[in-house]
C-alpha positions in Angstrom: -24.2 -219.6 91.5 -24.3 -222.8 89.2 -21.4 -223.4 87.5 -18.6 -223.6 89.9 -20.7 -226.1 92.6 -21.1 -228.7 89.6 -17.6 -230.2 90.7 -18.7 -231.6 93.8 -17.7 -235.1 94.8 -18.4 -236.2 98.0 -22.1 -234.7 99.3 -22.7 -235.6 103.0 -26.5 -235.1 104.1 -27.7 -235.1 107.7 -31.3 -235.7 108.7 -31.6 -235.6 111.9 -34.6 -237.0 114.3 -37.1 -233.8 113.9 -37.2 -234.3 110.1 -37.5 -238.3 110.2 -40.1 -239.0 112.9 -43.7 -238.2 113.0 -45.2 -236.1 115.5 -46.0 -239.8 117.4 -42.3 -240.2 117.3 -42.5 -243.0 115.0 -39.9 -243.1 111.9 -41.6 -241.5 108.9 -41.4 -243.4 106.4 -42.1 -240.5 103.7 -39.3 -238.8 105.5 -37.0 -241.3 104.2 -38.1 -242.2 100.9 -38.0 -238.4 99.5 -34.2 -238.0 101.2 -33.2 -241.5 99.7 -34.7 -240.5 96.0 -32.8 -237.9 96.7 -29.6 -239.4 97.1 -30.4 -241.8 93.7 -30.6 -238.7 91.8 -27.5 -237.4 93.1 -25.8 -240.7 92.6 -27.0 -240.5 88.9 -25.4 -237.2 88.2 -22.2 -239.0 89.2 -21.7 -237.8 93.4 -20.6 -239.7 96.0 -23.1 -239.4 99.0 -23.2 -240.2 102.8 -26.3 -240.0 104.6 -25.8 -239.4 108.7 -29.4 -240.0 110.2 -30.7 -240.1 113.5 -33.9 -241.8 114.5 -32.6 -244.9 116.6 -34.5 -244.3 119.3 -37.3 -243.3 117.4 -37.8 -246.2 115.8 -37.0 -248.1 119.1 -39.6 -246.9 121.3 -42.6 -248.2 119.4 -41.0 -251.8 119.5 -40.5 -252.0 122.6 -44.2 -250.5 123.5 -42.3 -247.4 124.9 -44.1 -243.9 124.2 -41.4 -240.8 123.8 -41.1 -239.3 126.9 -37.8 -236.5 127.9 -35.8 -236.9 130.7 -35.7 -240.8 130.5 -31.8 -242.5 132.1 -29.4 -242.8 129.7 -28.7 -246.8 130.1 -32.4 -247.0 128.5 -32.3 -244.7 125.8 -28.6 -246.8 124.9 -31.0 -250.1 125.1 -33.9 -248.3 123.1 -31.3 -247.1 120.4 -29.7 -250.8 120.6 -33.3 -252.1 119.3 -34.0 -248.9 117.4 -30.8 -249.1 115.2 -30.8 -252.1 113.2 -35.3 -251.3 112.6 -34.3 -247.8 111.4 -31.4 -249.4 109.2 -34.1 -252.0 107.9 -35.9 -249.1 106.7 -32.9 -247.0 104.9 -31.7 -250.9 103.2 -35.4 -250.9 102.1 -36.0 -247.9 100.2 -32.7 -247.6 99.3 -32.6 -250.9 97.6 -35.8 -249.6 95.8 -33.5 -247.4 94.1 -30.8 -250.0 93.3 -28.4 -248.6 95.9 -26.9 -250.9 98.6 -26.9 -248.8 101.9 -23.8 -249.8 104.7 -24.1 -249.0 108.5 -21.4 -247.3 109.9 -21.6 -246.7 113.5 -18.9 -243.9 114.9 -17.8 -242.7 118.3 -16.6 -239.9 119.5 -13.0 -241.8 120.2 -12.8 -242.8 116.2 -12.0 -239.0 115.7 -9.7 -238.6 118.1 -7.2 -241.7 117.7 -5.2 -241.0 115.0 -5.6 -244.8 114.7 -9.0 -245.3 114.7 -9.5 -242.0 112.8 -7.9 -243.3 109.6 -9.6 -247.0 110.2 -12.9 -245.0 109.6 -11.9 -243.3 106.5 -10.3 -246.1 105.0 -13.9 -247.9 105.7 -16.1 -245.1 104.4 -13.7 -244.3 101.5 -14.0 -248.4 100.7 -18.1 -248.0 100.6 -17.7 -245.2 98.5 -15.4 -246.8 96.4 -17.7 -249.7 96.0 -20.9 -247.4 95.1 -22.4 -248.3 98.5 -24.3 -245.7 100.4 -22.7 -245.3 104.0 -25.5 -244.7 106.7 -23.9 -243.0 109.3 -24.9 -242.8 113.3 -23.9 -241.9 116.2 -22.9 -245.8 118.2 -25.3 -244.6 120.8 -25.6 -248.0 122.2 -22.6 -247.9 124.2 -21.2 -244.4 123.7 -19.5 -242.8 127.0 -22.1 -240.1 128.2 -18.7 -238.2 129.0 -17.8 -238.6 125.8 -20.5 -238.1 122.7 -21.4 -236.0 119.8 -25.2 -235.2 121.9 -26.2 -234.6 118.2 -25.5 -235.7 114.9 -25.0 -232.2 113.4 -21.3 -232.2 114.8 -20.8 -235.9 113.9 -22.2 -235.2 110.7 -19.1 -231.9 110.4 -16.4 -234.3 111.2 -17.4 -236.8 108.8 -17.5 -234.6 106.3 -13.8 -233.8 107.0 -13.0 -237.1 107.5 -14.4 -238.4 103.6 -12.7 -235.0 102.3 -16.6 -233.9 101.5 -17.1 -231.0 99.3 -20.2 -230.0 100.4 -22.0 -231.0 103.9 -25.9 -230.8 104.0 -28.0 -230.5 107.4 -31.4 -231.0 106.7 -33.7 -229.9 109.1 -37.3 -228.7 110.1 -36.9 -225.1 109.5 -35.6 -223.2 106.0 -32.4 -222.5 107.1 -30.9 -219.8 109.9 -33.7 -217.2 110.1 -32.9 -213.6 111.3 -35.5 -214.5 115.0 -37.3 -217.3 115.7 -40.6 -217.5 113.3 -42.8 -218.6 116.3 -42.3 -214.9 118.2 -41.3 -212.9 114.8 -43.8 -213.1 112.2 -41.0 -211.0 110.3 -38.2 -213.3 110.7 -36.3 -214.2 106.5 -33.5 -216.4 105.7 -30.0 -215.5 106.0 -29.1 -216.9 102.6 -25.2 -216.5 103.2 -22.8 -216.6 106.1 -19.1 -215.8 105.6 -18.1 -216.2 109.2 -20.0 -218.0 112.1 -19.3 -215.2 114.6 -21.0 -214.4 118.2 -23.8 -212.4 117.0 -24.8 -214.8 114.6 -24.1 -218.0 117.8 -26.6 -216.0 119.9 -28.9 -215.6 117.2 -29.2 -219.4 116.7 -29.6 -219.7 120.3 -30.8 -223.5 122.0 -31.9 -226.8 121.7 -34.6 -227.9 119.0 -37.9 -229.8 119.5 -38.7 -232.3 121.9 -37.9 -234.9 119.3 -34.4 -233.7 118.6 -31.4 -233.0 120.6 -30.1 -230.3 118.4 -31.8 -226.8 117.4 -30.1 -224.1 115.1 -27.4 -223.5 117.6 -26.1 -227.2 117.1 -26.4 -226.8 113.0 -24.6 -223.7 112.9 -22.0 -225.2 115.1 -21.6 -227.8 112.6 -21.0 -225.5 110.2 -18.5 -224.1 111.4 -16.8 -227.2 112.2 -16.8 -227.6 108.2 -15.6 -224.2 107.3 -12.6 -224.8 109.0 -12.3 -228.1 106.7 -12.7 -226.3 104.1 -15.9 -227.6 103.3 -18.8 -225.5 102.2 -22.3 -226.2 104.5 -25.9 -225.2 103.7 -28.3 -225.9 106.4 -32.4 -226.6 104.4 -35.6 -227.8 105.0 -35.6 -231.2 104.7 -39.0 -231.2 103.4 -38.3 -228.6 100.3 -38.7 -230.8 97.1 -35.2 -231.4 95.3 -33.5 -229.7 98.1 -30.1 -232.1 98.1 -29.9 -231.3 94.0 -30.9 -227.5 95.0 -27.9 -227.4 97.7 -25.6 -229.3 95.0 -26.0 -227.0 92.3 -25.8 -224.0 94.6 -29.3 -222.6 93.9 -30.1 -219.4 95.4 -32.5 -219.3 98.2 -31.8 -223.3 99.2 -31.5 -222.2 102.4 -28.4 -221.1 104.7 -25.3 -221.9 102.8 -21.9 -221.3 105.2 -18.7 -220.9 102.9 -15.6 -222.5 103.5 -12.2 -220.8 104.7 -9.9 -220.7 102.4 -7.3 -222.7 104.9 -7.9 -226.2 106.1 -7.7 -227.0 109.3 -5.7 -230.0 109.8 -7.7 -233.4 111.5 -5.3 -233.0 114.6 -6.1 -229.5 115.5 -9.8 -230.6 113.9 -10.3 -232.6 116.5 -8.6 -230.5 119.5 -11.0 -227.6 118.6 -14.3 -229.3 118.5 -14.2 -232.9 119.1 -12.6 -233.1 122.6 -14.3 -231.6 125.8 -11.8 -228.9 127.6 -10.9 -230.5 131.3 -10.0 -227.0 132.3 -9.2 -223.4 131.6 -5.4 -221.8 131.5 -5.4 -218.1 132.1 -2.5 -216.0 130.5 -1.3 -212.4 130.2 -0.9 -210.7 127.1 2.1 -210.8 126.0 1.2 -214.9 125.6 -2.4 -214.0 124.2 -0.4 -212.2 121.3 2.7 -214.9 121.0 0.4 -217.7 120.5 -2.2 -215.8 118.0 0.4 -213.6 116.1 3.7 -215.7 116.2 2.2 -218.9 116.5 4.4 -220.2 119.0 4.4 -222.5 121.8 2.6 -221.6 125.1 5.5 -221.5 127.9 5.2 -221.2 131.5 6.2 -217.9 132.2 3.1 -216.7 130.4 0.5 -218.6 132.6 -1.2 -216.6 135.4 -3.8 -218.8 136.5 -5.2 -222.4 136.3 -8.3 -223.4 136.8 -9.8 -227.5 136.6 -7.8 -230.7 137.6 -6.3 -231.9 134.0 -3.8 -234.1 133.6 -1.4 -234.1 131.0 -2.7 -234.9 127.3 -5.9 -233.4 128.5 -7.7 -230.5 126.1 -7.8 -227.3 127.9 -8.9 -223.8 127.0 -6.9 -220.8 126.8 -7.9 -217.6 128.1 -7.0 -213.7 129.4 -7.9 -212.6 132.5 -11.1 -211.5 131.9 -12.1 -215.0 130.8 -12.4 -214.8 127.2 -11.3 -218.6 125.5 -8.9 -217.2 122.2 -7.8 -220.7 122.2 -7.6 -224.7 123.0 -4.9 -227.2 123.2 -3.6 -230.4 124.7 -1.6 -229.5 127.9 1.9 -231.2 128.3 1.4 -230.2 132.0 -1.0 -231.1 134.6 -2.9 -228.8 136.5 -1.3 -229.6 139.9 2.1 -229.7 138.5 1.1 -226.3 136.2 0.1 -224.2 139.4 3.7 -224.9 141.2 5.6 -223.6 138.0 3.1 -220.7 136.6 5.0 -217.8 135.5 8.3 -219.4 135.6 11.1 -218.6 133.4 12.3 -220.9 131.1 15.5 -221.8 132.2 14.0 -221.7 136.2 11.9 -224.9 135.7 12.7 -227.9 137.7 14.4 -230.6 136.4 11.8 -233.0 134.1 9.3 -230.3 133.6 8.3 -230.1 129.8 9.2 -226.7 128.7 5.9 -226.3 126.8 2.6 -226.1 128.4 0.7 -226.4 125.0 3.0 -227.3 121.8 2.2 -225.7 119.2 1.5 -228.4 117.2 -0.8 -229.4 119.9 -2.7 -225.4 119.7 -5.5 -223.8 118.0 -6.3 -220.2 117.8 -10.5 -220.4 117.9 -11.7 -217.2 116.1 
């Protein structure tokens, strides 16, 4: 599997809190050093590498004289992280300065993915770091991110970056060898899965929940992520962070790295990117058939006449999901209508609809089909 994998540019690796904190919940400083050699010996063999980390609040807990504790209010973890942030950048500038690399924060929000604006701001920045043989070090701006409106773990942050830097290979380390076949702690049995083709159901319920007390996101979140980067067209493999060499390993496409995710073939574009994974539905539209196959197979508008139920208060501009009738999502889009206005027109013809009413209730420009 060497060969081929030898072209990639941009690498993208994501550590995220399990794999850089000690069981005290202090930053491990270990943790670091061997994912920042790492990233020197990738820079040496000519890549271009981001590094998304967790680990504010990890490293802001101690400084503040703050054990780690779950279920603490949000407006404190945001002040921990505040602290944490610039201690756990400290770190990264330290070790990676050890290696004669110059690290640059770059802290991103949710909304920098889904302004168009703001969206190509970011790349222009990380491109410029790259550009200048910095090392971008990538978090979530936890400090004052909307709890509406945030990543909740830096495996999806970590998906859209990659997309956004045009990576050709995204990385998630974390604490386990990749996506086992059961969870190792009840099945004694369980073995990699060395290769995925298509993140489907069986393989969602398989990762199932959360992570450790230390991390917000388990396997469910990295194979999420994953996914997120297939549809880029970006290939994923999902490691233990501790395996020695693993970034080179995952580079030079060695077998038994851990989980590696290929790409489809298509690339989704960052608009519908972002409407599929990086904006919360507001609601649910429920449509009949003959709408279900229009918008998968014809790739067509969704129109009033096909709607049978709504369900949620959006307003216009808001995501929704798509669904049939027995509630299963086949797609998500930005509605043109609101929910009120959507209930008094549902299955309307065309040419029936009152005066100013768009004529779309989802563009098509504005649709994805979700597998």
């Amino acid at each position: 599997m060497t060969g081929a994998n030898h072209r990639h540019g941009v690498v993208v690796a994501k550590i995220g809190s399990s794999s850089i904190t000690t069981e005290a919940g202090e930053v491990d400083l270990a943790a670091i050093e061997k994912l920042c050699a790492e990233v020197a010996e990738l820079r040496r063999a000519g890549k271009r590498v981001v590094i998304v980390t967790s680990g504010a609040i990890a490293a802001g807990l101690p400084a503040l004289g703050m054990a780690p504790a779950p279920g603490r209010d949000a407006s404190t973890l945001q002040a921990v992280s505040a602290v944490g942030q610039s201690r756990l950048m400290r770190v990264y500038d330290d070790v990676l300065a050890r290696h004669g690399l110059v690290g640059g924060q770059v802290l991103l929000a949710p909304l920098d993915f889904m302004v168009r604006q703001q969206y190509l701001h970011a790349r222009s920045t990380l491109d410029r770091l790259l550009e200048l043989g910095a090392v971008p070090v990538v978090n979530e701006n936890d400090a004052i991110a909307d709890d509406e409106i945030r990543f909740g773990d830096n495996d999806r942050l970590a998906a859209l970056v990659a997309h956004l830097v045009r990576a050709d290979l995204l990385v998630l380390l974390t604490d386990t060898p990749g996506l086992l076949t059961a969870d190792p702690r009840l099945d004694a049995g369980a073995s990699l899965i060395e290769e995925i083709l298509e993140v489907d159901h069986e393989l969602e319920r398989m990762a199932g929940g959360a992570g450790t007390v230390r991390g917000s996101g388990g396997m469910a979140s990295k194979l999420a992520a994953a996914k997120i980067a297939a549809w880029s067209g970006v290939q994923a493999v999902i490691a233990s962070s501790r395996r020695p060499g693993v970034l080179v390993d995952a580079v030079e496409g060695r077998a038994g790295v851990g989980t590696v995710v290929r790409p489809k073939p298509k690339r989704l574009p960052a608009r519908k990117l972002w409407i599929a994974f990086a904006v919360g539905a507001a609601g649910t539209i429920i449509v009949d058939e003959g709408a279900r196959t229009a918008v998968v197979e014809r790739n067509v508008s969704l129109l009033p006449a096909g709607v049978v139920g709504v369900q949620g208060s959006f307003a216009a501009d808001e995501a929704v999901e798509v669904a049939t009738p027995d509630g299963t999502v086949f797609a998500k889009g930005l509605a043109r209508i609101g929910a009120t206005a959507l209930r008094g027109v549902a299955g309307m013809r065309t040419a029936d609809l009152p005066d100013g009413v768009p004529h779309e209730v989802i563009h098509r420009d504005d649709l994805v089909v979700l597998p």
